[in-house]
Every structure is written in C-alpha cells, then in structure tokens.
matplotlib code that plots the C-alpha trace (Angstrom):
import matplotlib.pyplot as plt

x = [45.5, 42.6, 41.7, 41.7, 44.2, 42.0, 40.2, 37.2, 36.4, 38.7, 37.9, 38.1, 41.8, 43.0, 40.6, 42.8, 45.9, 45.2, 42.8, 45.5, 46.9, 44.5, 43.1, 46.5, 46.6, 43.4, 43.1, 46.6, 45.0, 41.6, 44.0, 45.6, 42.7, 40.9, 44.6, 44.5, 40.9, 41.6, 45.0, 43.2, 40.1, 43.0, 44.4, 40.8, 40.7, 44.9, 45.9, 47.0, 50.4, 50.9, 54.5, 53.0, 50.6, 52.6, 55.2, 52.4, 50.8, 54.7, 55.0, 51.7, 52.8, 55.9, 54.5, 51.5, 54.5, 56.5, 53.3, 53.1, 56.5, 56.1, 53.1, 55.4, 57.7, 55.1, 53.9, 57.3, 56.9, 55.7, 52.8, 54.8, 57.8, 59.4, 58.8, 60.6, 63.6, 66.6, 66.4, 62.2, 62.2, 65.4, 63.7, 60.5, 61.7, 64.0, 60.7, 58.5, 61.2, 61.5, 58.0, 57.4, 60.0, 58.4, 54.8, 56.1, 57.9, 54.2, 52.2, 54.3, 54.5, 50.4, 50.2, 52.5, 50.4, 46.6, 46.3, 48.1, 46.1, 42.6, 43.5, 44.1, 40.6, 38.8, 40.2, 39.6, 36.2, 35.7, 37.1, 34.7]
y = [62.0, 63.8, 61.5, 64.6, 62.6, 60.1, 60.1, 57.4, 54.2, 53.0, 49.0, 49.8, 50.9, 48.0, 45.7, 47.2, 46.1, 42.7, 41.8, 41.3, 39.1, 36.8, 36.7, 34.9, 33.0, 31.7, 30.8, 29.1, 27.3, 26.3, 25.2, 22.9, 21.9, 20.3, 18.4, 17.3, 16.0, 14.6, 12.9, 11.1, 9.8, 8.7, 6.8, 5.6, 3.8, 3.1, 5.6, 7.8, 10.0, 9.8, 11.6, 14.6, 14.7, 14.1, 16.9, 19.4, 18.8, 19.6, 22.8, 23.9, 22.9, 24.9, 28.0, 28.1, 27.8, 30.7, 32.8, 32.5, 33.8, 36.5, 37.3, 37.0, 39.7, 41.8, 41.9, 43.1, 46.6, 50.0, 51.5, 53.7, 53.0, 55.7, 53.6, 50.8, 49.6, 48.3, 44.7, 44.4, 45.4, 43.6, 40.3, 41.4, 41.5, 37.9, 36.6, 37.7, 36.4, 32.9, 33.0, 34.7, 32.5, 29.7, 30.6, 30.6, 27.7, 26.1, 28.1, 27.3, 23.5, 23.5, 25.0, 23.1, 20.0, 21.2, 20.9, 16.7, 15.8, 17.7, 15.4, 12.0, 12.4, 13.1, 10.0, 7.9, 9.3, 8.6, 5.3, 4.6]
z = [21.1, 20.7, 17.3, 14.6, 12.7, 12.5, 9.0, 8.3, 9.3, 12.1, 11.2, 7.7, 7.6, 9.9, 7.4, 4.3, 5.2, 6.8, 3.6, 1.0, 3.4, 4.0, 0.8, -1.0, 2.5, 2.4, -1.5, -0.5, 2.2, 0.2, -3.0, -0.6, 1.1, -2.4, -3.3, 0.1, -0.3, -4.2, -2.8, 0.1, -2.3, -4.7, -1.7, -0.9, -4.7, -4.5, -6.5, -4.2, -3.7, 0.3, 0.0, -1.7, 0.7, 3.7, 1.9, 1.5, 5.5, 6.7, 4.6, 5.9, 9.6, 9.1, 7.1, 10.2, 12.7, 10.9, 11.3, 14.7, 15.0, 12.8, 15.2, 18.1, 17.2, 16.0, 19.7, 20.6, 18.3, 19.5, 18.0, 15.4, 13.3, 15.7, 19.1, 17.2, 19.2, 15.9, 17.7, 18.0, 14.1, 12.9, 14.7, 12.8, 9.5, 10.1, 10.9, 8.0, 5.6, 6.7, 6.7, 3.2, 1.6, 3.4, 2.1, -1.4, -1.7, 0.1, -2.4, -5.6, -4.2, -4.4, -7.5, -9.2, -8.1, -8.3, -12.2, -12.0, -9.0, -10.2, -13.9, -12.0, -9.7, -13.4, -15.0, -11.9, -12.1, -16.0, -15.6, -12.7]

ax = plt.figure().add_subplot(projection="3d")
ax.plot(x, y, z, "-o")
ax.set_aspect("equal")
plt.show()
C-alpha cells in the first residue's frame, strides 16, 4: 500500500481504540488494588475479610487468564475483517465474551465492596 489511505497520526489511531480499554481496566484494577490493601490492614488489626479477598484475587486471576486468551485468538485474525477465516473470528468473539462477562461480574464484585470495606478501615481508624 502506498499509505494514501492513511490519514494522521498512525500511533494515535491505534491509541484510540486501545484507551477506552484500558482505562475501565485499569480503574478496575486500581479499585481492587485499595480493597485489597484496606482488607489486608483489616486482617493486620483482625478485622479482616480473607474470603472476600481470596474471592476477588481469583476473579482477577481468571479475568487476567481470559485476557490472554482473548489475545490468543486475536493473533490468529488477518489484518482486515475480509482476511478473517469464520473459525479465527467465531473463536474471537467466544473469547471476548467469557472474558467481558468475566470482567463484569470482577468489576461489579469490587464495586459492590469498595464503599463497606473503605467504611470499616475509617472506623478502625476513628476508633484507633
């Protein structure tokens, strides 16, 4: 190809699409990462919730595992939706799905827990 398609900033486009991603990923990841660091000083002072803990390190695992096989079959793809072969994409989209429905049962799971766990570390600290 000669590259008068091409319009603008090469990095740029691959940036937009990959940046919506990360960015719920990696609030996703930093939410987790305070609960995770609030659940272990509540286990430091024996408060803590090990199960929820343990439960949210699993989902992680699995959700990081997931990606790496939605990675996987990306690598199988062509370059265009044309040079896809109906296997590569149909293994594709199986992949993304487990993993998106994984993701958001990990996500909800940390939301659903960040408000309780951020309230017990402030009482354990006002009562300290």
């Amino acid at each position: 190809a000669d590259g008068s398609s091409l319009a603008g900033d090469l990095q740029s486009q691959r940036r937009a699409k990959v940046m919506p991603y990360l960015a719920i990923v990696n609030r996703a990841y930093e939410s987790h990462a305070k609960v995770d660091g609030w659940l272990r000083y509540l286990e430091s002072i024996g408060r803590g919730n090990e199960e929820l803990r343990q439960s949210l390190l699993d989902q992680k695992a699995s959700c990081e595992a997931l990606q790496e096989g939605v990675l996987q079959a990306s690598d199988k793809l062509g370059d265009g939706p044309d040079d896809d072969s109906p296997e590569a994409r149909e293994t594709y989209v199986r992949a993304w799905q487990e993993f998106s429905d994984a993701f958001s049962a990990y996500h909800a799971s940390v939301k659903d827990n960040f408000r309780a766990v951020q309230e017990q570390v402030a009482a354990a600290w006002a009562a300290a």
